[in-house]
N, C-alpha and C positions, 0 to 999 in steps of 0.2 A: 324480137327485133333488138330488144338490149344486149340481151345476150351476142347476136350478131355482130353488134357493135363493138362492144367489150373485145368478142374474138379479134378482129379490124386492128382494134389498138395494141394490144399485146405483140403481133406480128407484127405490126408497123416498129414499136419500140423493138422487138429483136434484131428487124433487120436492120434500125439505126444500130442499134448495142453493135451489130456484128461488124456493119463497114467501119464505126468506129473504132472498133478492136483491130481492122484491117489495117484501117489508117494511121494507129501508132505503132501496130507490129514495122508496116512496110517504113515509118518516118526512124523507128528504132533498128531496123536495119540498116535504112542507110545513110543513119550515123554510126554504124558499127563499122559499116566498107569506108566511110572519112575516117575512121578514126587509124585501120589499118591503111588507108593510104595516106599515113603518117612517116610508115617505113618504105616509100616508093621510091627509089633512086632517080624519079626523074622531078627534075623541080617543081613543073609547072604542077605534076598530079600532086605532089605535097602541098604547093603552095594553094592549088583550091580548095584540099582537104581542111586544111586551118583556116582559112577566111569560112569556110560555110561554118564551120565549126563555132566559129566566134560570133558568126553572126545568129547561131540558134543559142549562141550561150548555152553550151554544154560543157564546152574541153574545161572549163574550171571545175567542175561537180567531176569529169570522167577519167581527167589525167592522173591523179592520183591513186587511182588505181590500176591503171596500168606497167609493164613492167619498165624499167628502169630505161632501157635502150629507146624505149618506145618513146617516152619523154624528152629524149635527147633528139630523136630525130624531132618530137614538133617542137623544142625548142629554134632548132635547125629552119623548120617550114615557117616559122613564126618570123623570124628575120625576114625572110621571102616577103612576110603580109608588111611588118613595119610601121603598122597603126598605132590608135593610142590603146585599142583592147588588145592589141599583140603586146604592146609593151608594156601592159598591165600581168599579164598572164607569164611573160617573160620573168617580169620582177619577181613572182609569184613560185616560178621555177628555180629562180637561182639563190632561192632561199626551201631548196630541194632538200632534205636530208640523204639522200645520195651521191656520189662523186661525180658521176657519168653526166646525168640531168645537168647538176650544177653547172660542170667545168661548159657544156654544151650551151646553156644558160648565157653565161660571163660572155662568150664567144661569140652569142647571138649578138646583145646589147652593143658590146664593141666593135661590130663590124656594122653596125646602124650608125654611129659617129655621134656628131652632135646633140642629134634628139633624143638620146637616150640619157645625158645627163641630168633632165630633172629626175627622170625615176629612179638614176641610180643613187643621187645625194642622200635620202633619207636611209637609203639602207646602210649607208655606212655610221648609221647611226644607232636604227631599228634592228636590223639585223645580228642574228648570232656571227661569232668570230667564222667562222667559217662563212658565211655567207658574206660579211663585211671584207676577205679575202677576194672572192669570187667578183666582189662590186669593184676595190680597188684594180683586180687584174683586167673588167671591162676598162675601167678608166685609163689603164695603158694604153689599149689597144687604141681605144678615140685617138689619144696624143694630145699635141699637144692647143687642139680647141678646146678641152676638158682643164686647160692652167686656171682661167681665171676663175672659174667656179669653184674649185679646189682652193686654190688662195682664198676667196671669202669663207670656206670651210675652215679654213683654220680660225678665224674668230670666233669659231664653235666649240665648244669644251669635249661636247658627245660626239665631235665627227671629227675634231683635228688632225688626231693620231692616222685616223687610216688617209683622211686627207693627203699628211705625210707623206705617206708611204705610196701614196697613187702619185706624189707630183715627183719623188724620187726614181721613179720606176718610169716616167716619162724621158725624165734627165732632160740635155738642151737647157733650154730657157727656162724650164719647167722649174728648176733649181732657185731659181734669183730669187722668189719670195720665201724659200728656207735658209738662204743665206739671207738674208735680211730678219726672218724669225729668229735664225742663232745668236743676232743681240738683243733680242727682245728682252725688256723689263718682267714679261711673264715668264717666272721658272719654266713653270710647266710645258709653254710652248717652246723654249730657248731648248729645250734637254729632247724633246723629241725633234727637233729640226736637229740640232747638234747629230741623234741617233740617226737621223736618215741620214745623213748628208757621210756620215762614217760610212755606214754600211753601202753607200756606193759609191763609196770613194772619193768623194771631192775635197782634191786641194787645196782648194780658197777656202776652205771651213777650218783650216788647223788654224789659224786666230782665234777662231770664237770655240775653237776647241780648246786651247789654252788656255785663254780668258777665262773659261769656266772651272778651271780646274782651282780657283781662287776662292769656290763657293762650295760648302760642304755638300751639298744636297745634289750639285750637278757633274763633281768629282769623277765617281766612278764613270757616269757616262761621256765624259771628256776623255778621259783614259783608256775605256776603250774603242771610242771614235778613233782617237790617235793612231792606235794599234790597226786598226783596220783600212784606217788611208796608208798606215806603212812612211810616213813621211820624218824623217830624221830630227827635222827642225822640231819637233815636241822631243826627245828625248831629254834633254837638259832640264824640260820642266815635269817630266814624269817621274826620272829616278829618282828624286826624295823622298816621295810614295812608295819605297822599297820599304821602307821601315813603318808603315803604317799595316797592323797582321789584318785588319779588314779589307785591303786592298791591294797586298801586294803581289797573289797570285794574276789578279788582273793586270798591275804592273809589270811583271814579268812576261805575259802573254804578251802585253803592247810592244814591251822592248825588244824582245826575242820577231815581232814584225817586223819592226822600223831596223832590224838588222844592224844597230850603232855599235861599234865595239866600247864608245863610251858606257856602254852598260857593264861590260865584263866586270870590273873592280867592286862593283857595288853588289851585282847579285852573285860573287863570290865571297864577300864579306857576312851579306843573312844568310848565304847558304849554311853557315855555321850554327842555323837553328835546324836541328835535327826534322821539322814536320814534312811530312811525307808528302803531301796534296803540293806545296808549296817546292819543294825539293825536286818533284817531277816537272814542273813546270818551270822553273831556274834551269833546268839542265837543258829542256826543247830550246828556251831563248838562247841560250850558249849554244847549242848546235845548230842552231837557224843564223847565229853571227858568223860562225864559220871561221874559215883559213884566219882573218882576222886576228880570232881568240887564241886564239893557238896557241903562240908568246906569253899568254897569261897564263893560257888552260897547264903549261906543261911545265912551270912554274909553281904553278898551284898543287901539282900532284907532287910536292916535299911540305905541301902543309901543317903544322900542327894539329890542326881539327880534320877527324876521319871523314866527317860529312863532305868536307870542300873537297878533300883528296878522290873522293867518292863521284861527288859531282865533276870534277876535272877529267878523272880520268871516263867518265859518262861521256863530259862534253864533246872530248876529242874523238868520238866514236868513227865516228863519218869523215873526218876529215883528210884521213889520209894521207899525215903530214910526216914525210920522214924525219922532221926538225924533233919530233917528239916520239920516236922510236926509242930510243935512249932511255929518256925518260918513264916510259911505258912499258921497259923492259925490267927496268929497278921496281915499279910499282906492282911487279908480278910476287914480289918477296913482301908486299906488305905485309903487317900484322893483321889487316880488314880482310876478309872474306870478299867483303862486296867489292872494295878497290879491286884484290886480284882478279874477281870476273871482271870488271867493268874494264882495264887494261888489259886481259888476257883478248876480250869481243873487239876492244879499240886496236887491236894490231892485226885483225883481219883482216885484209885487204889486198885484191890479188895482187900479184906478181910482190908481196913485200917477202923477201927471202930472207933479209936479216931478223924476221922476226920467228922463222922456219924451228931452231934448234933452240930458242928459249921458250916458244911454245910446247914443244916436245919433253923439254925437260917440267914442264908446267901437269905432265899428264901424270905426276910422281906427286902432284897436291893430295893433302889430307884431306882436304874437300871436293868430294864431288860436282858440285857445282863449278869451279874452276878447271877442274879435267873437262866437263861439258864444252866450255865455253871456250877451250883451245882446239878443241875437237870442232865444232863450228868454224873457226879462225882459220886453223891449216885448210880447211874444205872451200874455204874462200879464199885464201894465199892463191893454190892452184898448184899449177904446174911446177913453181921451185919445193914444191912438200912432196910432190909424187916418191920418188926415189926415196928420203928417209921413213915414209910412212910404207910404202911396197917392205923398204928391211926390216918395218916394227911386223910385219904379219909372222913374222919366225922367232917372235921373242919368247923367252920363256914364260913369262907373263900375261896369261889369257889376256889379261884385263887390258894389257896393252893392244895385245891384236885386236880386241874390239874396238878398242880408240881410234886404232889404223885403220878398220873396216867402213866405220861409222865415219871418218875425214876425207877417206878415199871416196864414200859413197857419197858424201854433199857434194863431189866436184863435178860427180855426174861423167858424161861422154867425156871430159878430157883426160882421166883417169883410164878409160876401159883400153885404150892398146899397151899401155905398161900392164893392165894385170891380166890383161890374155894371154902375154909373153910369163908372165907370173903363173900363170895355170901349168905351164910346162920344166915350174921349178924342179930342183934334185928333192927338195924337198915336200913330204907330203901336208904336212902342216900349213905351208904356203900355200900350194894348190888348195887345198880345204877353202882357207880364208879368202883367195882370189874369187875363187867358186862361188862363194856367199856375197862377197862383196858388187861383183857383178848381179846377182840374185836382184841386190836394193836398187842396183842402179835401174837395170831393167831396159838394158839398149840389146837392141836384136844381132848387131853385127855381134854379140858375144855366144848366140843359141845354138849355132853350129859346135862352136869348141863344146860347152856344155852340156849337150846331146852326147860330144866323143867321153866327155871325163863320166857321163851318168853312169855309163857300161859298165865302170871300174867293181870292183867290189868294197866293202869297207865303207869309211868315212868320208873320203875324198868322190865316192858315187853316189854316198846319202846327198853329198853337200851339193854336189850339182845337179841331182834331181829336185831337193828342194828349190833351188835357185832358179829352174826354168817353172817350179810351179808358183811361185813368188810372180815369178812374169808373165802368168799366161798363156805360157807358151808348152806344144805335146813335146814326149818324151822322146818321141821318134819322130824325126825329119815327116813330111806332108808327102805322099806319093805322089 
């Protein structure tokens, strides 16, 4: 009878053990179909996925191991829910170490609006720089119901900065309390409102941008605030920071924005200090001042010191000023190497034809580097170089014909009807060189004639078979 009993209980315990085993396979199945109906395009089947999910408190233990996309949609379904466990699990996410989740994340919270700003405040604290990103970008989105929470952020030493940069990124009105922090008695807070309010541009801040360039510690970033509103009225107080070498690449960078020709004089005067970092970036603000500098720039290429002559005739690159053809034509006889490239590249400019036959005679430099960079020049001139560069393909002078080849072939299509008429010169040499030269350019209306010269035998059929294989193109016309 005991024994019978005993039997009783062990089967009774199995067939619990068993439906128990049932009953967490089938509750762990179907949170496995919530969990895929995470990626379901339809809302409402997302949106009940994530509410059951939250409410068995799973998706925090499960998410994390899921793939990346998958996270982003239930950040997605989790907006849908908009609780306070959704925007716990939200926060949770966009402090993701992947992009996807994250960026999906940020997205969620700022399209929830207002309620989301208590959970987003601390992470602009707690959060890594990436996730403190990701919280500032929700706080765009909100707008501008997320100002006054932000403004009391900045009384925060750990959250002001991104504070900052979230009430920046709202703009409007969102502004008023970093213009007001840009006089603040706190460095700390004055130099990062100072930084936002540059980097998106607000003109009402070059006061307190100015203002601060009287204090050494908030200097640089007054400077290049300035530089990035672009506004004139700082130039006056930035150029004497030319002559400071801790700051005057920044200087340069500012004045070369604010486009003043008041800066010309002064950053042609340090350009007389030979450093290179400092030298390249004197030359960008000179060619960002433009037509302007020009009077100076062309002026400055009889200077004494090679560096200025260097940088002048740099500056005038772009500018395209026939007022300084002249001048940029003497500068090709300098004693500098780099002057004569730098004026051989500053006379390139199409249609300038007066600058055609001093270029030419430029390809007789001892320096390589100078023959380049006329070669570049005529290839940009255009059309008035055609004709003396077509007569350099017959020189006795390989080296020339290549210069011809090589000028002809930067002009691309406006060149190839002169050198297809060139393919039927008296001369073989020319045909050669037309042949090749069409090869680089690689325009089609030239595959017919090239196809006819490939026939030929000799050098003049080498050249035009290379040239159609240069372009891609078979040796025999397509049946």
């Amino acid at each position: 009878m005991e024994q019978k009993r005993s039997r009783t209980w062990y089967i009774v315990a199995g067939v619990v053990l068993v439906a128990l085993i049932v009953v967490l396979w089938v509750r762990y199945a179907g949170t496995q179909k919530l969990i895929r109906d995470l990626d379901s395009k339809d809302r409402g089947v997302q949106k009940h996925a994530a509410q059951v999910l939250l409410e068995r408190r799973v998706l925090e233990d499960a998410l994390p191991a899921q793939p990346e996309e998958r996270r982003a949609h239930a950040a997605a379904a989790l907006a849908l829910v908009g609780n306070k466990a959704a925007m716990e699990q939200l926060i949770a996410l966009i402090k993701d170490p992947e992009d996807l989740p994250q960026r999906a994340a940020s997205r969620a919270l700022g399209s929830l609006g207002a309620k989301s700003i208590p959970y987003l405040l601390p992470v602009l604290q707690e959060g890594d720089d990436r996730a403190k990103e990701a919280a500032v970008n929700a706080f765009a989105m909100v707008g501008p119901p997320a100002a006054p929470a932000l403004t009391e952020a900045l009384t925060n030493k750990d959250r002001r900065q991104q504070a900052a940069i979230a009430l920046g990124k709202i703009k409007g009105p969102a502004l008023e309390p970093l213009l007001t922090a840009a006089w603040s008695k706190d460095k700390d807070l004055r130099g990062i409102a100072i930084k936002v309010l540059g980097e998106v541009k607000e003109k009402r801040a070059v006061p307190a941008a100015i203002d601060a360039l009287k204090l050494k510690d908030l200097r640089r970033t007054g400077i290049i605030a300035l530089g990035l509103i672009s506004d004139r009225r700082g130039a006056p107080y930035v150029i004497p920071y030319l002559k400071d070498r801790d700051l005057r690449i920044d200087v340069a960078t500012s004045l070369g924005s604010m486009e003043d020709v008041r800066a010309v004089p002064p950053l042609l005067t340090e350009l007389r200090d030979p450093e290179r970092q400092f030298h390249d970036r004197a030359v960008w603000a000179l060619q960002r001042i433009g037509p302007q500098a020009v009077p100076m720039l062309t002026a400055a290429l009889k200077s004494d010191s090679v560096y200025v002559r260097r940088a002048a005739a740099e500056g005038l690159r772009f500018d395209e000023a026939s007022e300084s053809v002249s001048a940029l034509v003497a500068a090709l006889h300098d004693p500098d190497v780099k002057v004569r490239v730098a004026a051989a590249s500053a006379l390139g400019w199409r249609g300038n034809a007066s600058a055609v036959q001093p270029l030419l005679a430029t390809l007789d430099d001892a320096d390589w580097r100078v023959a380049d960079a006329a070669v570049n020049a005529l290839g940009k001139v255009g059309p008035p170089a055609v004709e003396p560069l077509i007569s350099m393909l017959g020189n006795p002078e390989p080296v020339k014909e290549l210069f011809a080849s090589n000028a002809l072939a930067k002009m691309g299509k406006a060149a190839v009807p002169r050198l297809l008429q060139a393919t039927r010169s008296d001369s073989a040499t020319v045909r050669e060189w037309a042949a090749t030269t069409l090869g680089k350019i690689g325009d089609k209306a030239a595959e017919a004639r090239l196809r006819e010269m490939a026939a030929a035998q000799g050098n003049e059929g080498w050249a035009a078979r290379q040239a159609l294989r240069q372009m891609g193109a078979p040796l025999t016309a397509p049946s």
